[in-house]
C-alpha positions as CSV (number, residue, x, y, z in Angstrom):
1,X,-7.8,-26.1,20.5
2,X,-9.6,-23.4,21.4
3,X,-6.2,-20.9,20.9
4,X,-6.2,-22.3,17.6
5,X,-9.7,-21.2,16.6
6,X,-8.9,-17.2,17.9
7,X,-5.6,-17.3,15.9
8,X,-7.8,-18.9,12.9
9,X,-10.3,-16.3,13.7
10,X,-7.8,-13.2,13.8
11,X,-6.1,-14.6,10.4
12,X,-9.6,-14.8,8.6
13,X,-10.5,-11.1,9.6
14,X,-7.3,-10.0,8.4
15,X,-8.1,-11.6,4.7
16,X,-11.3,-9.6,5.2
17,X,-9.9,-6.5,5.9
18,X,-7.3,-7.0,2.9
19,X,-10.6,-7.7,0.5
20,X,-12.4,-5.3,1.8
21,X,-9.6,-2.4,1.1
22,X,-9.1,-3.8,-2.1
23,X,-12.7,-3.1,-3.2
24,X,-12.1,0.3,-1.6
25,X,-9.5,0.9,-4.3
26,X,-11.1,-0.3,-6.9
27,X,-12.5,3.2,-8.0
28,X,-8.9,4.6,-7.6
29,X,-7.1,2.1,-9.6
30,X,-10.1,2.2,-12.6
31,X,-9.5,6.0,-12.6
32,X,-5.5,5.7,-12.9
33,X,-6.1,3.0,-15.4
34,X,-8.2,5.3,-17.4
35,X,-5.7,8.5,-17.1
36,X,-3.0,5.9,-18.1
37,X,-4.7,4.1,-21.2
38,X,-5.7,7.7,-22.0
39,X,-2.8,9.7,-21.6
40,X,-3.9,11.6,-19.3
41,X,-0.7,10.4,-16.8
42,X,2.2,9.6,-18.9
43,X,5.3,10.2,-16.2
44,X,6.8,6.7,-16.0
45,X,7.6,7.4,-12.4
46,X,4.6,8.2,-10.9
47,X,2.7,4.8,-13.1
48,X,5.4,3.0,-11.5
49,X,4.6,4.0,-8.0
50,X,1.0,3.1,-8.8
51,X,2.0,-0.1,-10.5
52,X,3.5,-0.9,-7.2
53,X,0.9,0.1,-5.4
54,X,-1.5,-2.1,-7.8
55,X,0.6,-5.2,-7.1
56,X,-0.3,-5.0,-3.2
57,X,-4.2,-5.4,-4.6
58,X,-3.6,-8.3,-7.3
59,X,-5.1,-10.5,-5.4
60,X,-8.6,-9.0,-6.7
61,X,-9.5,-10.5,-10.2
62,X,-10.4,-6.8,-10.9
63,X,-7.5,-5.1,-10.0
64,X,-5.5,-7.5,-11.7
65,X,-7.4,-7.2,-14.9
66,X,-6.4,-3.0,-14.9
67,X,-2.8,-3.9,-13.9
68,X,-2.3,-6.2,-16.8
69,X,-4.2,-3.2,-18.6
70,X,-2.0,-0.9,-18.0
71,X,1.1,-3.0,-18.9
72,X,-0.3,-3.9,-22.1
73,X,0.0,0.0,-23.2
74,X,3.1,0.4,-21.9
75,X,4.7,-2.3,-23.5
76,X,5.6,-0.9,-26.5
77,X,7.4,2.4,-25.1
78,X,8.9,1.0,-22.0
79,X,9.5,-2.9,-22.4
80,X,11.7,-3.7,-20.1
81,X,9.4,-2.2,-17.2
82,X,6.6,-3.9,-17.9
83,X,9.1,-7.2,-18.1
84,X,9.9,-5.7,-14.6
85,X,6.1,-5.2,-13.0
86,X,5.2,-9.6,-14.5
87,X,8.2,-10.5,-13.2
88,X,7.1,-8.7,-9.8
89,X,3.7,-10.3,-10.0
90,X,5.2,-13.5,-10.5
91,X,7.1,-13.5,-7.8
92,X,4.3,-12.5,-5.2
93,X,1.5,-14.5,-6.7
94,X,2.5,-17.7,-8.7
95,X,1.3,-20.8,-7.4
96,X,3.7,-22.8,-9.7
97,X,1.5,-23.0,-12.7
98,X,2.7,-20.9,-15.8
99,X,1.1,-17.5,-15.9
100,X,2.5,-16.1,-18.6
101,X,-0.5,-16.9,-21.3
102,X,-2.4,-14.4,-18.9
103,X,-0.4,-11.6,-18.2
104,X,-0.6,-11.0,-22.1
């Protein structure tokens, strides 16, 4: 029993760690949201990379509210990407229950 608790132990620390860099994003991803909604960063590639980057951090109410942000403004220039990036969320982070009503 007690080589369950360590494991149970090392798996909750590593959840903290991966909350704990998410909130050391967050100032990142608010920026790139801003420079996105803004204009200020308008190669598809490189929001791409950060969209993908995003994804990783979803997991955070916060940074999921600037993901689904920035797919909002991109959804009438590039369509099928932001299809692409909810698709990719769905995949990683549906628990069965139908999403779609808040992804838009």
């Amino acid at each position: 029993m007690n080589d369950n608790n360590e494991e149970f132990s090392g798996i909750c620390e590593l959840f903290e760690g991966l909350f704990d860099l998410a909130k050391t994003t967050l100032p990142f991803f608010k920026d790139f949201t801003d420079d996105v909604i803004n204009e200020r960063i308008t190669r598809i590639k490189e929001i791409e990379w950060q969209l993908t980057n995003m994804l990783s951090f979803c997991f955070d109410e916060e940074i999921l509210l600037l993901y689904k942000r920035i797919l909002r403004k991109l959804y009438d220039k590039y369509p099928d990407i932001v299809e692409f990036y909810v698709q990719y969320y769905r995949e990683m982070y549906e628990d069965g229950n139908s999403i779609e009503s808040k992804m838009y």
